[in-house]
C-alpha positions in Angstrom: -0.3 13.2 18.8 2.6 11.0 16.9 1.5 7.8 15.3 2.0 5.0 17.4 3.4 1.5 16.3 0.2 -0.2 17.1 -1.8 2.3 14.7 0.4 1.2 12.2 -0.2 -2.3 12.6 -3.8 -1.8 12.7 -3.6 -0.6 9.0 -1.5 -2.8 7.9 -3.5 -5.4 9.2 -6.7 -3.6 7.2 -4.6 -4.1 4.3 -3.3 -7.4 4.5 0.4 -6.1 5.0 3.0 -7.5 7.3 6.3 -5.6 8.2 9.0 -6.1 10.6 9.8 -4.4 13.7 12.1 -1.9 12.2 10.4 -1.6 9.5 6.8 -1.0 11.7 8.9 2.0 13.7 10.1 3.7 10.1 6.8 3.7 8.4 5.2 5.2 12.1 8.0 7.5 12.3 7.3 9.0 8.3 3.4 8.6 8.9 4.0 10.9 11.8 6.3 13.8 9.5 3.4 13.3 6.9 0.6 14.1 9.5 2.8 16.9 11.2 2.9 18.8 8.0 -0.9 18.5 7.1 -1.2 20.0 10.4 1.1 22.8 9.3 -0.8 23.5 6.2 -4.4 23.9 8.8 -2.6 26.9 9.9 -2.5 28.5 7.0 -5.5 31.5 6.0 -7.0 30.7 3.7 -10.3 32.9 3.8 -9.4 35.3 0.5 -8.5 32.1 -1.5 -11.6 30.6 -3.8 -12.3 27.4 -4.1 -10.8 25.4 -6.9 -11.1 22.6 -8.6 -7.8 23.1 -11.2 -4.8 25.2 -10.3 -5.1 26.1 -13.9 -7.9 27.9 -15.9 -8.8 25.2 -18.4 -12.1 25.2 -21.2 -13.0 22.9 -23.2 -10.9 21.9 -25.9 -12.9 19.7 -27.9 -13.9 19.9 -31.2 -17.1 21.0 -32.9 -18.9 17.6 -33.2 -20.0 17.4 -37.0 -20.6 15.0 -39.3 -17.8 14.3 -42.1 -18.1 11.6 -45.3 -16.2 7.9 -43.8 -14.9 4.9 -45.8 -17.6 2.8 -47.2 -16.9 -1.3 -46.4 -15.3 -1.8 -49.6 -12.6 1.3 -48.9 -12.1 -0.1 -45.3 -11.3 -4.2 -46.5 -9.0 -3.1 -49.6 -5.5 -3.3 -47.6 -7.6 -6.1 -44.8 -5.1 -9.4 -45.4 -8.3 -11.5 -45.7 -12.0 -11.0 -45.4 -14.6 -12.6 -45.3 -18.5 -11.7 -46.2 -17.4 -8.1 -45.8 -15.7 -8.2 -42.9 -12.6 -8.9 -41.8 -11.7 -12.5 -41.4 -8.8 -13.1 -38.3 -7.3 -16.8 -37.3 -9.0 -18.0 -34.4 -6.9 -17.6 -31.2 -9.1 -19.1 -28.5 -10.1 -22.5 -28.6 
């Protein structure tokens, strides 16, 4: 069942497109290859493959989460450009 013009329009209307004439019959004509090979891939068997969720094996590749010393506020405001009752101090940029 190819996809017609009007289908097309439909969807475009949906998504608040507009196309020409030619350009209505070009994107039904591709829609139409797109749908044609999905319905080639539903031929395929597929019984012996297991379900996926990754084409690759993946684990986890995070880090052990542990605690490690930080700066204190003095270390973190020694290279700040100005500060200001410990913190750092930026120009105001919004009225």
């Amino acid at each position: 069942m190819p996809i017609t013009i009007e289908e097309v329009k439909y969807v475009a209307a949906l998504a608040k497109l507009s196309f020409s004439d030619e350009e209505l019959a070009k994107i039904a004509k591709e829609l139409d290859a797109i749908v044609g090979y999905v319905e080639q891939l539903k031929e395929l068997n597929v019984d012996e493959v297991p379900p996926t969720s990754h084409v690759l094996d993946l684990h986890n590749v995070f880090r052990d989460d542990k605690t490690e010393p930080w700066l204190t506020t003095e270390e973190a405001l020694q290279n700040a450009p100005a500060q200001k009752m410990g913190y750092f101090s930026v120009p105001k940029v919004i009225g």
